[in-house]
Residue, then its C-alpha position, 0 to 999 in steps of 0.5 A: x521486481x514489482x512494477x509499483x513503486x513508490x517510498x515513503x519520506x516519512x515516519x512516526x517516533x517524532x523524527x526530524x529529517x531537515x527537509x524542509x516542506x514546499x509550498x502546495x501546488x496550486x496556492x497562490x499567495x494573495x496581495x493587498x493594496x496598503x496605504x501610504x505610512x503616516x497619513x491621519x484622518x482629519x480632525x472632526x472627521x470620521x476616517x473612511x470606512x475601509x474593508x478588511x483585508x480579507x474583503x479588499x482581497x476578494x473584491x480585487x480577486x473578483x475585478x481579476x477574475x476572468x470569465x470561464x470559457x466553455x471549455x473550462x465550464x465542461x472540464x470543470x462539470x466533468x471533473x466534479x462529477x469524477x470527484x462524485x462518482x456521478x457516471x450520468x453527471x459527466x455524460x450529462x456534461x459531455x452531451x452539452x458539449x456535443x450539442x454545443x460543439x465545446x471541443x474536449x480532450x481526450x483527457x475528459x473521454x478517459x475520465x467518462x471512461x473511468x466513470x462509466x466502468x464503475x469508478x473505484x468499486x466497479x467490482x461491486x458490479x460484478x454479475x452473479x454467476x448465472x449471468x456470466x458468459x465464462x464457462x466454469x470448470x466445475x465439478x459434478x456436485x458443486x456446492x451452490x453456496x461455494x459459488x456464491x461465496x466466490x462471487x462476493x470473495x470477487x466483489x470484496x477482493x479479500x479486504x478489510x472491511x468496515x462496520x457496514x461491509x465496506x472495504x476502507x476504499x468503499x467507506x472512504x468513497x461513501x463518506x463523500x459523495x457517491x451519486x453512483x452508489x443510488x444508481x438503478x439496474x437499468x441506468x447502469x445498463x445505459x451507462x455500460x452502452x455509452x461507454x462503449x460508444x465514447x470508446x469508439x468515439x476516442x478511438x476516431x480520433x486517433x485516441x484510447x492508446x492508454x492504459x487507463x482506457x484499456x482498464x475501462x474497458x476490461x472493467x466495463x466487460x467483466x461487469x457485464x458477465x464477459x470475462x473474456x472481453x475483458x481478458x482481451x482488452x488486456x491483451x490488446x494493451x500489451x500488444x500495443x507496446x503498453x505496459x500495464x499496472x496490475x488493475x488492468x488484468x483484475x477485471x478479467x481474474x475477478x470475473x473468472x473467479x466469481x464464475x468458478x472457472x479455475x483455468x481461465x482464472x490461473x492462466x490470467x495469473x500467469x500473464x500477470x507474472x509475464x509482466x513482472x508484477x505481484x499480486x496483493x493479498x487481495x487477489x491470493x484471496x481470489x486465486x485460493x477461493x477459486x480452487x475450490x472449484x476443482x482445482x488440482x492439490x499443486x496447484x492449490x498448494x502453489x498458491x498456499x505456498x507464494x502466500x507463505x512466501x509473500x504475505x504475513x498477516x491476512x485479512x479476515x476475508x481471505x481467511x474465510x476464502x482459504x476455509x472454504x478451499x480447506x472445506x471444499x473436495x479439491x482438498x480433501x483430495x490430498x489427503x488419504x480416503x475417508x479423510x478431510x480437513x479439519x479447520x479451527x481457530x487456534x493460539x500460538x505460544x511465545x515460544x511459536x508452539x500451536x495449540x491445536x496441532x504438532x510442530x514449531x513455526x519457524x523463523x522465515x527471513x529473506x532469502x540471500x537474492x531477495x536481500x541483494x534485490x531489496x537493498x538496490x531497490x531501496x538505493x535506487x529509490x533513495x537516489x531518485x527521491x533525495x535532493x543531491x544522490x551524491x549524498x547517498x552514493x557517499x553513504x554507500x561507499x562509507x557502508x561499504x568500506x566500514x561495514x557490516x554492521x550488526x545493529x542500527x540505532x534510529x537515534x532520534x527516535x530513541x533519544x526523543x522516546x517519552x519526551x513529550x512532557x514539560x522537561x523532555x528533549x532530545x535525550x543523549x542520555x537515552x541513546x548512551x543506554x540503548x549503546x550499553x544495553x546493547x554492549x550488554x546483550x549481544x557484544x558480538x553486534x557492531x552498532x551505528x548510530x544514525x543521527x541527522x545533521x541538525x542534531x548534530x549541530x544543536x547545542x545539547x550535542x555540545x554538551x560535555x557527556x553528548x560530545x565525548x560519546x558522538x567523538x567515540x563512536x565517530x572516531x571507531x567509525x560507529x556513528x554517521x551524520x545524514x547531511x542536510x536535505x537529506x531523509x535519515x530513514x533512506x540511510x539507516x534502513x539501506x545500512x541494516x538491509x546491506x548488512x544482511x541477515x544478522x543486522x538488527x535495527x533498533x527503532x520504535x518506529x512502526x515505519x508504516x509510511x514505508x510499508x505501503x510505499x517501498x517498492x517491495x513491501x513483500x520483503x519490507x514485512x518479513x524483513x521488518x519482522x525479523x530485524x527490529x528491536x524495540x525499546x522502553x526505559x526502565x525508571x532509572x533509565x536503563x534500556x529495556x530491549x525487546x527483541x523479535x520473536x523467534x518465529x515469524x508471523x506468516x502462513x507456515x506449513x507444519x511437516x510434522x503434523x501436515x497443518x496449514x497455519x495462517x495468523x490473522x490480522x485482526x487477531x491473535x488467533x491463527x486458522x488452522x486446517x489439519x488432517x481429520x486423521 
């Protein structure tokens, strides 16, 4: 399973979760001095002037302050420049330090380090395919343009972008302050050289064993036209008992991929798979852009497959990098003699009938082992985040005993939907509803409802309609209580997951905290897909239940008529590429 983990604690729909938020690291509360109570000026007399409690604070913060050692002075300069991205700043400091004997960290070398491969848009440094020392596996006639398309797919690792051309890391990193973005040819030359010598410099003194120098460094090579190097220092991580996140490897696979070289490009693929990490999206744009340049069909359509597999929908820049494989002559080969792909934009119907081709997309779920792996990974995650796992460890165990269940109910996202106006509140009400429109639709569903246990304890669950209905569903063994301290998004999502293929989770909840931080999201958006329900209410308030579509929205291939469809992101508009024939 990925390496990357992480889980969100949060999610939208006005939810509370009785968690209750810690002081910032960092903030330290500030204490003035008061005078003795009940002393008064003398008559006739003005009062002396005392300043205000923010000034009185500040002076004595200036009477405690200490003064900076120049070691505190260097890290400070050193970390202002990584904040700005500024490479000639932070040597600048390190020079200083050098001249003046300061003693650093091997912390500060790592950071110089990062700073001098480019910080977070080094593959904006990517050379040109004409500088690169990679030899590519193109064919006689290649398309020149291919090339370049390739090469910017490389710069721009298939991302979003903004109005100006940026990926969101790119903007993000131009909204503040990116002395490196005004840096010339010749000072990035420089930079690239003392990088290398503060390598060696770490490396004297029994330093630079670290997966961010590694990166560093397999960054700094592909940005100078050596994907081999880069590769290599890959490597020599791994060999050194390190284990890598999957940014180490993207150095070399951007730079092989920007120079057309297809084995190289999918043999850094198979090292990153030895390591059991996943690939992104950004870096299937890379993979399908480079088998344009000769690659075979299998192992094209190996990589057509894993995106169907592990994606959903996809940006408009790996859609264009998927059109220029459709468009290049390692396609066509597929196909019979004479023929080629045809590619158009195309709409799909509700029922899941393309527009511009035969056939019906399909509903695609997980399959019985990634359902076992997504429901212990998210359990594992639970009980590394919550406050007391002995909490969750009963959940499981009460799941286990009176489950499975059929339909999950987010009880306060359904009872505080549309409740924020003068009158609203929590609404009891709205989840009665939801249980009967349920009963309704799809009796054969066995629900729970979750609710937190402040919920519970307030005094609109002690009303008499409120009360009956939790007494119901608790003693039927259709209701659970979160406990205190605990996040209920854990429990309900853990309980629709075990419950299999058929459990529905009824939610308005977009949950995106939990798509970019679960430890699988490539299970977490198909899975997402397929299972939630949405909800309204109607004017008499009746629920109205929207459930999923019966099709999935993810790259499918259609038998029928040989098509390859891939939905958009950006869009309601699908790619389709077809036989011409």
């Amino acid at each position: 399973m990925n390496g990357q983990k992480g889980f969100s604690s949060s999610a939208s729909g006005g939810k509370e979760h009785g968690r209750k938020r810690s002081r910032s690291p960092g903030v330290v509360a500030e204490h003035g001095q008061f005078s003795p109570a009940g002393q008064k000026p003398l008559q006739q007399q003005a009062p002396p002037q005392q300043p205000p409690p923010k000034e009185q604070q500040q002076q004595q913060g200036r009477k405690k302050a200490r003064k900076m050692t120049p070691e505190g002075g260097l890290r400070a300069d050193i970390f202002k420049a990584a904040k700005e991205n500024d490479p000639l700043g932070g040597l600048a400091a390190y020079d200083r330090a050098v001249a003046e004997g300061i003693s650093m960290g091997n912390d500060l070398f790592e950071t110089l380090l990062y700073l001098c491969s480019g910080g977070q848009a080094w593959d904006a440094k990517l050379p040109a395919p004409a500088q690169t020392d990679a030899k590519s596996a193109s064919q006689p006639g290649e398309d020149v343009d291919a090339r370049k398309a390739a090469h910017k797919e490389a710069s721009t690792s298939g991302q979003a972008t903004s109005g100006n051309g940026a990926t969101p890391e790119q903007a993000l990193q131009r909204e503040s302050i990116d002395k490196a973005a005004h840096m010339t040819s010749e000072e990035w030359v420089k930079v690239a050289r003392r990088g290398k010598e503060l390598w060696q410099t770490l490396k004297e003194r029994g330093g630079g064993k670290s997966e961010v120098c590694y990166t560093a460094l397999a960054r700094m090579a592909a940005t100078e036209g050596k994907p081999d190097q880069a590769l290599d220092a890959a490597r020599e991580a791994l060999a050194t008992g390190l284990h890598l996140k999957l940014r180490s490897f993207v150095p070399a696979l951007k730079a092989y991929c920007a120079a057309g070289n297809v084995d190289a490009a999918f043999k850094v693929d198979e090292l990153i798979a030895e390591q059991e990490l996943d690939l992104t999206e950004d870096e299937y744009a890379l993979l399908i852009g480079v088998c344009a340049y000769g690659a075979v069909w299998a192992r094209a359509e190996g990589v057509l497959t894993r995106i169907a597999r592990e994606l959903t929908a996809l940006q408009e820049g790996t859609l264009a990098a998927v059109e220029r494989f459709f468009r290049s002559p390692s396609a066509a080969q597929s196909l019979g003699e004479g023929q080629s792909w045809v590619l158009e934009r195309c709409s799909v119907s509700e029922s899941g009938q393309p527009s511009c081709c035969d056939g019906q997309l399909e509903a695609v779920d997980l399959s019985p082992e990634e359902y076992h792996a997504f429901a212990e990974g998210i359990a594992a995650l639970a009980r590394q985040k919550e406050k007391r796992p002995s909490d969750f460890d009963t959940f499981r165990a009460w799941v286990d005993r009176n489950g499975p269940y059929g339909c999950l109910i987010d009880g306060a996202n359904v009872a505080l939907f549309g409740q924020n106006w003068e009158a609203g509140g929590f609404s009891f009400a709205q989840i009665s509803a939801v249980l009967d429109q349920l009963r309704e639709e799809r009796p054969d569903l066995k629900p729970l409802l979750m609710l937190h246990q402040s919920r519970v304890k307030a005094e609109l669950a002690r009303e008499r309609r409120a009360a009956a209905l939790l007494e119901r569903l608790r003693r039927d063994h259709l209701f659970y209580t979160t406990p205190f301290g605990s996040n209920d998004d854990w429990y309900w999502l853990y309980a629709a997951v075990k419950s299999g293929p058929d459990a529905l989770i009824v939610s308005c909840d977009e949950m995106r905290d939990h798509l970019f931080q679960l430890l699988a999201p490539k299970y977490f958006r198909k899975w997402k897909q397929r299972h939630q329900v949405y909800f309204k209410f109607a004017p008499k308030g009746r629920a109205v239940l929207t459930h999923p579509a019966p099709y999935t929205v993810c790259t499918q291939h259609l038998l029928v008529s040989n098509a390859w469809l891939f939905p958009s992101a950006e869009s309601d508009q699908w790619l389709c590429a077809r036989p011409s024939q």
